[in-house]
C-alpha positions as CSV (number, residue, x, y, z in Angstrom):
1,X,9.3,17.0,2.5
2,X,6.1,17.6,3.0
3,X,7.3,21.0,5.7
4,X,9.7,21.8,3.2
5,X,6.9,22.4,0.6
6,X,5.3,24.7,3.1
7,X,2.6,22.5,4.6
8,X,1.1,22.7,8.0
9,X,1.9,18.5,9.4
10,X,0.1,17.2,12.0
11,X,0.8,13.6,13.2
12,X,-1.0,11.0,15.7
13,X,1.4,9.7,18.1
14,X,0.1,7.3,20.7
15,X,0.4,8.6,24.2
16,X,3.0,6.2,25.6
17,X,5.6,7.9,22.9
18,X,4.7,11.7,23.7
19,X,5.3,10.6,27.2
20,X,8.7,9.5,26.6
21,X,9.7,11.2,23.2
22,X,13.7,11.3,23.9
23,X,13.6,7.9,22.6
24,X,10.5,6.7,21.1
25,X,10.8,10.4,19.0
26,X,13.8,10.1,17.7
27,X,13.7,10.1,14.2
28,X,11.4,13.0,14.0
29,X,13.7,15.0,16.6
30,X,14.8,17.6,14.0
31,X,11.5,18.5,12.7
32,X,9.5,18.3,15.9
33,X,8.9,21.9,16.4
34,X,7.7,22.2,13.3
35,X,5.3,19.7,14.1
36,X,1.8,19.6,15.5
37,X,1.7,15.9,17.3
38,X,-1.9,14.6,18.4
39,X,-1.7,11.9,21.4
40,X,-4.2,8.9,19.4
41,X,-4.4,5.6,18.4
42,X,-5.7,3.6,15.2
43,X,-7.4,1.4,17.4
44,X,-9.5,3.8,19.0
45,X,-12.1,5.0,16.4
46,X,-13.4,8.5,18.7
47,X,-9.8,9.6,18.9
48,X,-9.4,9.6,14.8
49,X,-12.8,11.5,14.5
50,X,-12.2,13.8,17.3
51,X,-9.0,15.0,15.1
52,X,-9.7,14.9,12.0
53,X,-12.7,17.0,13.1
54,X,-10.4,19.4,14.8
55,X,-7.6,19.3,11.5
56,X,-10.3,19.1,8.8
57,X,-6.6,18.1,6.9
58,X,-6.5,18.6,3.0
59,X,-4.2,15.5,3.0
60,X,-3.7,12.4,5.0
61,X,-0.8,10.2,4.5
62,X,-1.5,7.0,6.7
63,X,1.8,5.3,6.8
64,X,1.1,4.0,10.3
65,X,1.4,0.0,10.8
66,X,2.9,-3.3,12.7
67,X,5.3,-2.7,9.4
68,X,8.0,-5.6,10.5
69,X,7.2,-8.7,8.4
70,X,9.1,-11.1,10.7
71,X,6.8,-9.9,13.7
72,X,3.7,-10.8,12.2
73,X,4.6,-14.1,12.2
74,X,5.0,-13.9,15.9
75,X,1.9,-11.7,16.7
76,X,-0.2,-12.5,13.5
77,X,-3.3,-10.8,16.3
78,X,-1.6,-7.5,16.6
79,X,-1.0,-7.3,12.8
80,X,-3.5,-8.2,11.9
81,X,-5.9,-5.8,14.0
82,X,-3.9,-2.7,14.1
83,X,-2.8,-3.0,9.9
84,X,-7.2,-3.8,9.2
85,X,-8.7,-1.9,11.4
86,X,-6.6,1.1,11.2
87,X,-7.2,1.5,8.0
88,X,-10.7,1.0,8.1
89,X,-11.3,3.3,11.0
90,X,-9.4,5.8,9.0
91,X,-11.3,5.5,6.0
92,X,-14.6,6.1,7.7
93,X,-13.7,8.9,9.8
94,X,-12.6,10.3,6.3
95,X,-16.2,9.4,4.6
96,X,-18.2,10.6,7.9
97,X,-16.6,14.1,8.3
98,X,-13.8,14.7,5.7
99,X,-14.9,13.2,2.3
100,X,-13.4,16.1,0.4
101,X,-9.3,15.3,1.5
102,X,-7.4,13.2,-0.5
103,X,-6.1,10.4,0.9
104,X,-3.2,7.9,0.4
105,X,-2.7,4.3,2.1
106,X,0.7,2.7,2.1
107,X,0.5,-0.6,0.3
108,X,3.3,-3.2,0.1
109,X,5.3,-5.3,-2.3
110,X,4.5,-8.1,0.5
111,X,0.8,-7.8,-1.4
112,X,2.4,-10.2,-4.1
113,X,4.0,-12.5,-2.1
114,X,4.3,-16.0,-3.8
115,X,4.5,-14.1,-7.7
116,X,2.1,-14.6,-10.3
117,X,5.1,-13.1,-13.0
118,X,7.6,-10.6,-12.9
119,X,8.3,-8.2,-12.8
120,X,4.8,-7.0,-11.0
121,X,2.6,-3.7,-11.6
122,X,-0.7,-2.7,-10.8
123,X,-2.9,-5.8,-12.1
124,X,-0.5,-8.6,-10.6
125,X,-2.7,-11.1,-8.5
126,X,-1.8,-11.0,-5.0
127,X,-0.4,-13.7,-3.1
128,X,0.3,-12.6,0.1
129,X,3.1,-15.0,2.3
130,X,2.7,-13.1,5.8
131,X,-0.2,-11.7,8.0
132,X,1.4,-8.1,7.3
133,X,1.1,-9.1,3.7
134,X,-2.6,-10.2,4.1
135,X,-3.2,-7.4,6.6
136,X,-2.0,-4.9,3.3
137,X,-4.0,-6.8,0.8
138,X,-7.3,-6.2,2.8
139,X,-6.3,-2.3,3.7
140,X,-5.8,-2.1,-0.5
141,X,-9.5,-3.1,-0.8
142,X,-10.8,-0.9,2.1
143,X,-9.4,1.9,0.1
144,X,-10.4,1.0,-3.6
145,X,-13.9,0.0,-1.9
146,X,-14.1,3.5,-0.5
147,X,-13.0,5.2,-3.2
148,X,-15.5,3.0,-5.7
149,X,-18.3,3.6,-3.5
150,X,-18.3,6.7,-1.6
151,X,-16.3,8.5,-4.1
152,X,-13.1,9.4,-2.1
153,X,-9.9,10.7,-2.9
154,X,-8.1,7.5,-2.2
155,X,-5.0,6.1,-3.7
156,X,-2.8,3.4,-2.8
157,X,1.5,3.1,-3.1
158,X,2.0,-0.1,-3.8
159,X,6.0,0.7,-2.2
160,X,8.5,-1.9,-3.0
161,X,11.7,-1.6,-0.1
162,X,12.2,2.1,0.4
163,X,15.5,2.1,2.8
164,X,17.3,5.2,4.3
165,X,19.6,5.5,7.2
166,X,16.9,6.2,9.4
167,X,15.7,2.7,9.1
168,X,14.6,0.8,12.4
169,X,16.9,-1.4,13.2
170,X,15.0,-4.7,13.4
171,X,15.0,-4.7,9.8
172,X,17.8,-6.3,7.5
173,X,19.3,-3.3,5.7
174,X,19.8,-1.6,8.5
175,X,20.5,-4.3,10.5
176,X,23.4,-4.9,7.8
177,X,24.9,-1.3,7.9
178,X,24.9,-1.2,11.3
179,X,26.9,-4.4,12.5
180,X,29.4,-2.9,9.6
181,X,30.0,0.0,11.4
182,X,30.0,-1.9,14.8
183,X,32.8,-4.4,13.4
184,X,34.8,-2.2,12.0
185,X,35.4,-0.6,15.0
186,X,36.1,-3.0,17.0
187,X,32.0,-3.5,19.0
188,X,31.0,-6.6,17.7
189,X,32.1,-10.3,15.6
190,X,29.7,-11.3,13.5
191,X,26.1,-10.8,12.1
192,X,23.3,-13.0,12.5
193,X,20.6,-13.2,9.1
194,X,18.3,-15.4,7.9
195,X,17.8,-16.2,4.4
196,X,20.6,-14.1,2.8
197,X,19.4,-15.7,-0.2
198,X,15.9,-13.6,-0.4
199,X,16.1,-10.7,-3.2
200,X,14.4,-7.4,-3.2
201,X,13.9,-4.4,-5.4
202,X,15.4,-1.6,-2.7
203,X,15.3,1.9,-3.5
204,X,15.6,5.0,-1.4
205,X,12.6,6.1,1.3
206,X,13.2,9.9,0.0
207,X,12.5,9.3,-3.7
208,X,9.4,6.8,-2.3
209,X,8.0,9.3,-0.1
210,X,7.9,12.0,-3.1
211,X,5.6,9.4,-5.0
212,X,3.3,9.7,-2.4
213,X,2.5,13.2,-2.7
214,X,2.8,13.2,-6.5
215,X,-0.1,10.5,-6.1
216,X,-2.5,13.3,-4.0
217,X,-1.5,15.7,-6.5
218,X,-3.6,14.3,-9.3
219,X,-7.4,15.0,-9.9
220,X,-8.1,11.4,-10.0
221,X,-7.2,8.8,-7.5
222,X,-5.4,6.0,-8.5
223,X,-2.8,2.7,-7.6
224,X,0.7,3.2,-8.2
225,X,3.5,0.3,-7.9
226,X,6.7,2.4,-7.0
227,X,10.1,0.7,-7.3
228,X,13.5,0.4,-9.2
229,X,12.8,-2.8,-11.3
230,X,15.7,-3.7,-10.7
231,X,16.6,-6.6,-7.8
232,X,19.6,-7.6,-5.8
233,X,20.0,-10.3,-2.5
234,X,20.5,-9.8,1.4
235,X,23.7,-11.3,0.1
236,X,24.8,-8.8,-2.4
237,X,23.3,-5.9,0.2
238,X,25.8,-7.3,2.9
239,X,29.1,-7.8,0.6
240,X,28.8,-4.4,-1.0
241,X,28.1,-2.8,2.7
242,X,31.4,-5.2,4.0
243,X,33.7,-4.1,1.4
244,X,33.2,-0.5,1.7
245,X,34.6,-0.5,4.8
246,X,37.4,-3.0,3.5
247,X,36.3,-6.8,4.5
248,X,35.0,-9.8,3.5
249,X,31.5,-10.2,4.5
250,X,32.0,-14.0,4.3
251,X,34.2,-13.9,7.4
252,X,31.6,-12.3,9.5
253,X,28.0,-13.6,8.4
254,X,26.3,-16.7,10.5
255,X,23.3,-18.2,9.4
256,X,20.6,-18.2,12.0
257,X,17.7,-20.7,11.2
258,X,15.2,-19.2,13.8
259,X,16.0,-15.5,11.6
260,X,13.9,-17.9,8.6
261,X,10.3,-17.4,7.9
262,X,7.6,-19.8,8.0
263,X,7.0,-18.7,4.4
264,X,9.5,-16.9,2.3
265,X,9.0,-14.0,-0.2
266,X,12.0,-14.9,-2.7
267,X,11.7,-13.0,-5.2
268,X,10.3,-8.8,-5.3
269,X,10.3,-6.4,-8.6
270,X,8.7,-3.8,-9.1
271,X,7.7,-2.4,-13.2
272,X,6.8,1.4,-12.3
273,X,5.8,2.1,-15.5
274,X,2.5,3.5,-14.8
275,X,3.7,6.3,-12.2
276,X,6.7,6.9,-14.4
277,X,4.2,7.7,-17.4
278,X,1.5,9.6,-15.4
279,X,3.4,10.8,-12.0
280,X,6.8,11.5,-13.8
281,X,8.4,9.8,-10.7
282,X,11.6,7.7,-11.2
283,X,14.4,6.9,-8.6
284,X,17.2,8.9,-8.2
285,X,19.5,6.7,-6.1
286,X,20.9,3.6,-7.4
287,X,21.4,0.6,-4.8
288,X,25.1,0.9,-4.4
289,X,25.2,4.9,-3.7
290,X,22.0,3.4,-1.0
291,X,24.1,1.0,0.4
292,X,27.1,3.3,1.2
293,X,24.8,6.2,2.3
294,X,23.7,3.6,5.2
295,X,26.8,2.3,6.3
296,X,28.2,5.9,6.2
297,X,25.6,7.4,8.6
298,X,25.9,4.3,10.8
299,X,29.6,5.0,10.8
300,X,29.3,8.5,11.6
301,X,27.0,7.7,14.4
302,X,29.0,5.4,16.3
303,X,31.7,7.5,16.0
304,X,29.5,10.2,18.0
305,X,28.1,8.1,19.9
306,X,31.2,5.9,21.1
């Protein structure tokens, strides 16, 4: 989006992944000539100075996190640091050399957690269920507390599910579209999942990453929820990806109790009213023309890749 608008994109890529980017790369493997990659880390402070020194960037989009729930249940450590102290190294390599970018952190839905009502905007109490969720609450105040006190630029999506077929494939929706392809021709049985119960407000990553810049775009900083309002279950996400390939997902599904968290998020939805009235963002894909986009990339890809 952001090359299509004409902008000059530089990225930080830890080094292990420019040293092997025919697979670590590859969802970036269209546009990466277009691209000015840096080899750093957010858990090396110098390296984040030393190139926003060297960029002196008018915008940075820090997207980069331990972003898979389940994990941080597993490595609550890694989450934990890399998700906090990214952000905060971020931030002050911003307010020590580059206080005049603007600057947006990716928040979470997972920030509410165990909900205080629905559906949830801007001034619903957290309750985070997870050490990402925690990890996303405390990046939130690192960037209100930097914009409050050293008057930055700094506004926060509060991004309920954005999906695409370019999801990783640890995750559920993808992990969905994927086996549907697989089964229906002929490459695998079943599909384990955990709670297919759990419901989410999903939307599309392209309209979510548009909020983003709409956000940088205005004079003031602010906090933006961004999401459908409207909610639907792992459940309804795997019998609509099922039957548009022609089969019951009830003959294929097996519950898998280690695929259950410690502590569940039931229940996700997002009221957008605030970037609706002063971003003019709303979605432009429903859930059911998301689903099939997924399961027909996935399709087409095993095809080519049989």
């Amino acid at each position: 989006m952001l090359l299509n608008k004409g902008y000059d994109v530089h990225g930080i890529v830890r080094r292990v992944a420019l040293e092997d980017e025919t697979h670590r790369l590859w969802r970036i493997r269209k546009i990466i000539d277009n691209l000015t990659l840096h080899a750093a880390s957010l858990e090396s402070y110098a390296s984040l100075v030393k190139i926003m020194q060297k960029i002196k960037p008018d915008e940075v989009y820090h997207l980069a996190a331990q972003s898979y729930v389940g994990y941080s249940f597993e490595d609550e450590f890694s989450t934990l640091n890399t998700n906090i102290n990214g952000t905060h190294y971020v931030l002050s390599a911003l307010k020590e050399f580059e206080q005049n970018v603007k600057y947006y952190f990716a928040a979470s839905s997972e920030m509410f957690g165990k909900v205080k009502e629905v559906p949830q905007n801007e001034l619903t109490p957290f309750y985070p269920r997870s050490p990402y969720g925690i990890s996303k609450v405390t990046g939130f105040e690192l960037t209100r507390n930097y914009r409050e006190a050293y008057n930055l630029h700094a506004s926060s999506g509060i991004l309920f599910n954005h999906e695409s077929p370019r999801r990783g494939f640890e995750f559920v929706t993808r992990k969905i579209s994927f086996a549907v392809a697989r089964i229906k021709n002929g490459m695998q049985k079943n599909i384990k999942l955990g709670n297919i119960l759990s419901k989410r407000d999903w939307g599309f990553a392209k309209d979510y990453v548009e909020a983003m810049w709409l956000m940088l775009q205005k004079e003031k900083p602010g906090d933006y929820v961004i999401g459908t309002g409207q909610e639907h279950s792992v459940e309804e996400f795997a019998n609509l990806a099922f039957s548009h390939v022609g089969l019951n997902y009830k003959d294929y599904i097996v519950t898998d109790k280690k695929l259950l968290r410690p502590s569940e998020v039931d229940s996700l939805i997002a009221d957008s009213s605030k970037a609706r009235k002063e971003l003019g963002w709303k979605p432009t894909v429903n859930f059911n023309d998301l689903v099939k986009m997924m399961v027909e990339s996935d399709l087409e890809y095993i095809k080519n890749n049989l």
